[in-house]
N, C-alpha and C positions, 0 to 999 in steps of 0.2 A: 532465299536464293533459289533459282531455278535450275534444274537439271544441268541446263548446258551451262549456266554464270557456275553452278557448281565443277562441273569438268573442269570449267575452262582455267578456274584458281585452280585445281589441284596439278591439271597439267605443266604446271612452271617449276612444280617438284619431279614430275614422274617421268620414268624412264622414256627415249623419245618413240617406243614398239607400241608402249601403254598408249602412250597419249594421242597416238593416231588411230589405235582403235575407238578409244572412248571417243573419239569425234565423231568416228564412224557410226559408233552404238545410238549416239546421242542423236543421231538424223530415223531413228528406229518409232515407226508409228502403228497404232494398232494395237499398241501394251507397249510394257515397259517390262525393262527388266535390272532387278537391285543387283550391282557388284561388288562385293568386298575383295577390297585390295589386302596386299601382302603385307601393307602398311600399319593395316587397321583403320584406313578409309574406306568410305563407302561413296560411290556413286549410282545414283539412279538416273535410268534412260530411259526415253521413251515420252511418250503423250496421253497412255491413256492405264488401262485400270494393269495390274502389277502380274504378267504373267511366269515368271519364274525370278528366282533366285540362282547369282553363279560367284562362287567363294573361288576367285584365287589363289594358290600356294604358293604358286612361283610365277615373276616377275616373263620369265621365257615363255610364257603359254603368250601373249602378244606380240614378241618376237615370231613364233611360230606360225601365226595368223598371216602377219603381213610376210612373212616370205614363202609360205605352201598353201594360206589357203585356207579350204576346208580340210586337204587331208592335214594338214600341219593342225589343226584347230582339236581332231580326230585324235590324231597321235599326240596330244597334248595331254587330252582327259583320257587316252589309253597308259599314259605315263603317269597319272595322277596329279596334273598341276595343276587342273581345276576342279569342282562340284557342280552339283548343282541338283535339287530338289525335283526337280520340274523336267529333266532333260526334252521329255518331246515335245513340251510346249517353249521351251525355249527356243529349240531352232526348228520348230514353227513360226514362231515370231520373227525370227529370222530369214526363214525362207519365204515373207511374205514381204522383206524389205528386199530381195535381191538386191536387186538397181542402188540402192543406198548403199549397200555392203559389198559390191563388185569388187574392190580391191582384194577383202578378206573372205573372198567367197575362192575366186581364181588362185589370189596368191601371185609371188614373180614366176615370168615364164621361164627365166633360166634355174631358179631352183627347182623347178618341175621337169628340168627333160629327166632325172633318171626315170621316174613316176612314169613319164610316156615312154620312153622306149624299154622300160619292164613289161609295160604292158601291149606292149608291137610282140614282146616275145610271145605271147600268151594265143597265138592265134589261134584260132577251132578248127588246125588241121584235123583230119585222122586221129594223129599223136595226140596234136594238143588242147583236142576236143576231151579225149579219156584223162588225159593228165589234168586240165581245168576242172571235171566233173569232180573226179577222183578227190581232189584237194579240199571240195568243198562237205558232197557228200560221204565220203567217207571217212569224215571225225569218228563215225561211229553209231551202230545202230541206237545202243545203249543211252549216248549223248541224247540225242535226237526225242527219245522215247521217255525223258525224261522232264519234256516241257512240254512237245506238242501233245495234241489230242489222242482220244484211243484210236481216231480214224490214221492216226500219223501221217494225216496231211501236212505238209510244206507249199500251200498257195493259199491265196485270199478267199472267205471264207463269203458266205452270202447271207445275211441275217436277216428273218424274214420280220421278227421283232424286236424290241428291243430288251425283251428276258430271254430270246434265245442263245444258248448257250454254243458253245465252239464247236464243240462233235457236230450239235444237232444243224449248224451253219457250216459247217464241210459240206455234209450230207446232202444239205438243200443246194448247194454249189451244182455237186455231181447230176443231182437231179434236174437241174435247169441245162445244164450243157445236154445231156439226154433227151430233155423232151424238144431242145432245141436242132435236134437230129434228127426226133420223129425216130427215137429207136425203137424198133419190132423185137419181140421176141423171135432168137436166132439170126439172127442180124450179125455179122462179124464186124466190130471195132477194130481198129489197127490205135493204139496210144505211143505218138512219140513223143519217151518222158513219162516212163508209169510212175517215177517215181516209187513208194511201199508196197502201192497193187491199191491203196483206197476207192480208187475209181475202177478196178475191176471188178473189185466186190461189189459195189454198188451196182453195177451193170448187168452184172451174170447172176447176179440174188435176187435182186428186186423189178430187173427189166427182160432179164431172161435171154441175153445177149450173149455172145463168144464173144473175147477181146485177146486181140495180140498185144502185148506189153514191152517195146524194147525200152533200156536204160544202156547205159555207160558206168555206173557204179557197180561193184560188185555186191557192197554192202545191201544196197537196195533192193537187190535180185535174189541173193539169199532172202532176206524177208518176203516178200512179194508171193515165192513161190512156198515158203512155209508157210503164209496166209494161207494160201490157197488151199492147199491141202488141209487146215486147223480148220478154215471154213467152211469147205465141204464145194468147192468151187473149180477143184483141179481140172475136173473135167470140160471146163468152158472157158479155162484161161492158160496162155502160154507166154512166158517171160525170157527174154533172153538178151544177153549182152551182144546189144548191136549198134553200129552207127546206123542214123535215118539214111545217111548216103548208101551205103549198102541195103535199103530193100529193094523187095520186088512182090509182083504181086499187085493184085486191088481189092480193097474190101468195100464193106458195105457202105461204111462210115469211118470217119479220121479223127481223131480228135489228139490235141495238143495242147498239155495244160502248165503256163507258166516254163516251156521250156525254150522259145524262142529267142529269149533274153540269152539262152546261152551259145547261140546260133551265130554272132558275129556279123557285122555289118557286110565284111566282103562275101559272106556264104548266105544271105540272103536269098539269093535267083535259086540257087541250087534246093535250098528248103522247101520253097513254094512251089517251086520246081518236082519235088519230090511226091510234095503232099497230093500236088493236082494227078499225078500219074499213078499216085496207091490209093485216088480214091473213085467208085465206081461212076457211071456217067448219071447216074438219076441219083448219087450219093451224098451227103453232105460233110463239110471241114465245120469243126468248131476249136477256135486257139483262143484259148486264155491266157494274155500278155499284158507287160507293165507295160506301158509308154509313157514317153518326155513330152513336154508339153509342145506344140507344133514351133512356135515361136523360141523355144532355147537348143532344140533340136541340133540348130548348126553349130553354135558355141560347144555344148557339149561333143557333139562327136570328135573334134579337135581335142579335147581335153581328155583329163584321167580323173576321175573322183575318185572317194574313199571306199565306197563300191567295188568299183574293178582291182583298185590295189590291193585292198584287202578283205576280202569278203567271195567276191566271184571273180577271178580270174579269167580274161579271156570274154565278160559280159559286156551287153552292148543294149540301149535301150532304143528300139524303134519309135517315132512319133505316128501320130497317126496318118497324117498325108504321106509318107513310107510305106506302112502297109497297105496302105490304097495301090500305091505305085506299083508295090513288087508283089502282090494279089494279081492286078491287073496284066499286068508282064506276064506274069505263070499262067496266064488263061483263067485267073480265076473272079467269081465276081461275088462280092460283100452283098449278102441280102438280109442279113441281121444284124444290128448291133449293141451295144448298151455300156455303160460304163458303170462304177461301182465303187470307185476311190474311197467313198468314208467309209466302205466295208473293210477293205484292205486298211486302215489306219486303224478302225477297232480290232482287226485278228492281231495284228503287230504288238496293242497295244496288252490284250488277252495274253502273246506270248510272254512280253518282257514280264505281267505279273508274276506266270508261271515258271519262267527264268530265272527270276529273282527269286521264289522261294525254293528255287532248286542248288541254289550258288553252291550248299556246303556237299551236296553230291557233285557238281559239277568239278568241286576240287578232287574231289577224292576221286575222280574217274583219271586224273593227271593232270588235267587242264592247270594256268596260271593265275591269276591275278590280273596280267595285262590280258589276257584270253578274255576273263568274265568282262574285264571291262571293253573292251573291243566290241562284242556281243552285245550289249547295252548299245553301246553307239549305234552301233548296226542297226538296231531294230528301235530306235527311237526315230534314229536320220530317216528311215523310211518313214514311218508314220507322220513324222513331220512331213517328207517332199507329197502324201496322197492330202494331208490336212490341208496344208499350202497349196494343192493344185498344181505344184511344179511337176508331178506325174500322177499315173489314173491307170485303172485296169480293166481288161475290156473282156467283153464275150463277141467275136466274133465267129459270123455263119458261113460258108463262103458255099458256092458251087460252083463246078465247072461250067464254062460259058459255052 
């Protein structure tokens, strides 16, 4: 009996949430994946060689699917109603059948308006740009420092081979955004978005640069500026809680790493807006940003994923014809670029290992249970959407026109 003659008998027993997904699964090409039901059946889907395993507990984890979706799918394995061996190759596999899973990807739009307009509240005013960051990074320095690398970087990483390790593929990150600047020694950086200070140390150590740092977290800023000074770097870096809307001033150089994402679609002009005006006229912009892939770009921005609801608050992904647009609009113009997605899907994939052998401090720091496992999702669903191509991450160079 084949995959689907096998669904299709079990579907005259199964619940009617199950058996519209398993129809769904069963149009799944490119791998398969084995499900054990609540039953103690098992169905396999798919066409080709066996990428994951996903054990059932509760019968509601396909109710969930077809009425939210992916975040329903999310909050399902945050709830424990399903496993699975394999998480980022599963919805891998998945995110490379979109088109086939449309139902179970979207979910109904009326179970989704609370999802959208929770997430209308979240706008990147002033307010709701501190209160969006606040939420996310400040879990906690200690959390934070407990999985990532010693660089305590929080963006994709650049591996120059394939035994280079995570510190040493931060490092090589910073250093390509640098030589893609043409940074001088003494040279003043402006970073909106220091994030820990990793990229100021790299700058002011080994490129011999001044760098301005502002952040929105407190937690950050405290570290950053203890760097600085443990480093031996005070004197060539200054950190400070500020919005990008409030500077002023021009430096030599701009750079912007992974913080765009939190910028929000309608504050867009205003960003680029910002950057073109703090940076000097023979100066260079380098933004290190995720983007959607140009073609889901419209779907998505209508919608809410698991992302914005629970993970960043208030985030928004640009596609690339986007930044072209609002580049262009701000007087600016793209004279480099390059992309890097199966970088970003090995650092994700580098964190969840180190994540996971951190789980029994990550309890004892207060965290949950649905926390670790939220966490998981998180950083698998991304690995999966750079492996799948449904997004990608970029080095862009930009200069004033």
């Amino acid at each position: 009996m084949n995959p689907r003659q096998q669904a299709l008998t079990l579907s005259q027993k199964l619940p009617r949430g199950a058996e519209l997904v398993l129809h769904m699964l069963d149009a799944l090409r490119g791998g398969s994946v084995n499900i054990q039901l609540p039953d103690g059946n098992a169905v396999l889907c798919g066409d080709a060689h066996l990428a994951a395993n996903l054990q059932v507990h509760d019968w509601a984890m396909f109710d969930r699917i077809i009425s939210k979706g992916s975040i329903g799918f999310a909050e399902s394995w945050m709830d424990g109603e399903w496993d699975s061996d394999h998480l980022a190759d599963l919805l891998t596999l998945m995110g490379n059948n979109r088109a086939a899973l449309t139902r179970a990807i979207h979910g109904d739009a009326l179970r989704l308006i609370f999802h959208r307009f929770w997430h209308a509240l979240r706008a990147n005013t002033r307010a709701g740009s501190k209160r969006n960051i606040e939420a996310h990074y400040d879990l906690g320095n200690d959390f934070y420092a407990l999985w990532l690398d010693e660089t305590m970087t929080y963006s994709s990483a650049c591996y120059n081979t394939p035994e280079t390790d995570l510190a040493e593929a931060q490092r090589e990150k910073y250093r390509r955004i640098l030589r893609s600047l043409d940074a001088q020694p003494g040279q003043r950086i402006l970073e909106v978005g220091c994030g820990w200070g990793g990229f100021a140390e790299l700058a002011c150590l080994e490129f011999g640069c001044h760098v301005h740092g502002i952040t929105l977290s407190p937690s950050q800023l405290a570290w950053a500026r203890q760097r600085a000074e443990d480093k031996g770097f005070a004197q060539q870096a200054v950190f400070e809680l500020r919005d990008y809307r409030d500077l002023a001033g021009q430096f030599d150089h701009v750079v912007s790493i992974e913080m765009i994402e939190a910028v929000g679609e309608k504050f867009w002009p205003s960003y680029f807006r910002k950057l073109q005006a703090c940076v000097a006229p023979t100066g260079r912009i380098v933004i290190q940003g995720i983007s959607i892939a140009n073609e889901l770009f419209a779907h998505y921005r209508r919608d809410v994923d698991f992302i914005q609801r629970y993970i960043f608050p208030g985030g928004m992904l640009f596609s690339p014809q986007v930044l072209q647009r609002e580049a262009t609009a701000a007087g600016l113009r793209i004279v480099q670029s390059s992309a890097f997605g199966l970088d970003y899907a090995r650092t994700l994939a580098d964190w969840m290992r180190r994540f996971n052998a951190r789980r029994d401090e990550v309890l004892a720091q207060g965290f949950d249970e649905r926390f670790i496992r939220m966490w998981q999702f998180y950083l698998a669903y991304c690995e999966a959407g750079f492996r799948s191509g449904s997004t990608d991450v970029h080095h862009f160079t930009l200069v004033r026109e």
